[in-house]
C-alpha positions in Angstrom: 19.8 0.8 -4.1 17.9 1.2 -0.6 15.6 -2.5 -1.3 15.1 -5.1 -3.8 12.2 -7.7 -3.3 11.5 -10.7 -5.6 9.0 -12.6 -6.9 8.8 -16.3 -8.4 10.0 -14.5 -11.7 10.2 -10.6 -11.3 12.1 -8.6 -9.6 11.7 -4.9 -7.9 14.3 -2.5 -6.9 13.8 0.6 -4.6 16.1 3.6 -5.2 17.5 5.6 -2.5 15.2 8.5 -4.1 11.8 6.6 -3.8 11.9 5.5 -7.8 10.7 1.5 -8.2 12.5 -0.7 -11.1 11.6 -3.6 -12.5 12.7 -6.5 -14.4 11.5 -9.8 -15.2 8.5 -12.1 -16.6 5.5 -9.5 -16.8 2.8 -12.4 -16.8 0.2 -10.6 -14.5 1.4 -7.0 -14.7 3.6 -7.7 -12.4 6.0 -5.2 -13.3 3.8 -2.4 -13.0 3.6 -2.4 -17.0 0.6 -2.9 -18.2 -0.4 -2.7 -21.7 -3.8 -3.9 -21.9 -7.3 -4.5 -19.4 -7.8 -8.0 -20.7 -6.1 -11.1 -19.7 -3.9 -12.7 -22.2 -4.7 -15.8 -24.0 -2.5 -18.5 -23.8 -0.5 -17.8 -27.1 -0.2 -13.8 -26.0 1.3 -15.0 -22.9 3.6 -17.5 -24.6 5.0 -14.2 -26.7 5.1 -12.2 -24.0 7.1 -14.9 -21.7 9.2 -14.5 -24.9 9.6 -11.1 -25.3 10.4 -10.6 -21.5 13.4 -13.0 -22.0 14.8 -10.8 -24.9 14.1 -7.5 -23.1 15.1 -8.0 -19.7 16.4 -5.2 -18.7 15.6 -3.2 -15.6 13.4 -0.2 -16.2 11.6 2.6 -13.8 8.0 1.9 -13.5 6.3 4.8 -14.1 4.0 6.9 -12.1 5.5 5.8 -8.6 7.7 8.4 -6.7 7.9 9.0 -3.0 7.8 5.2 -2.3 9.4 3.9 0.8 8.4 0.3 0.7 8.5 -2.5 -1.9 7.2 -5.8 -1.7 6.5 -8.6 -4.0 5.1 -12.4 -4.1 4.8 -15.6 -6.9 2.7 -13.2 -9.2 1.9 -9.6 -7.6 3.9 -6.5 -6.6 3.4 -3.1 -4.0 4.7 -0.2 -3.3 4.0 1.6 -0.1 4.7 5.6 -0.2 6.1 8.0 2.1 1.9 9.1 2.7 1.4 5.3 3.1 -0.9 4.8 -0.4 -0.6 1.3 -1.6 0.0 0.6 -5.5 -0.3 -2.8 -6.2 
């Protein structure tokens, strides 16, 4: 592992090859999963709060390679690649 960075609830990992993985509460997309455009209501969230505690497990986010910087804060995450694009 090259970096890790942290959030309030998340967590991001930066492998020595430029692949992100994630784990954690995925609240806001945080993880860099996102399954739908609209914001959850307050029930959807509760479930997915849940299901994030019973599938924790660190996973690749998918579509990021070449990334040389990770970063995260209380609800967002970024990756910065080796031709400086920013994903967040």
């Amino acid at each position: 592992m090259k970096m890790a960075a942290a959030g309030t609830n998340h967590s991001l990992f930066l492998s020595e090859l430029g692949q992100v993985f994630s784990a954690g509460f995925n609240d806001f997309g945080q993880l860099g999963i996102v399954e739908e455009d609209q914001q959850p209501s307050a029930n959807e969230k509760i479930e997915n709060w849940v299901t994030s505690l019973k599938e924790s497990a660190i996973k690749q986010v998918d579509g990021l390679e070449g990334i040389r910087y990770i970063t995260s804060g209380a609800f967002h995450s970024f990756a910065i690649s080796d031709t400086n694009l920013a994903e967040g």
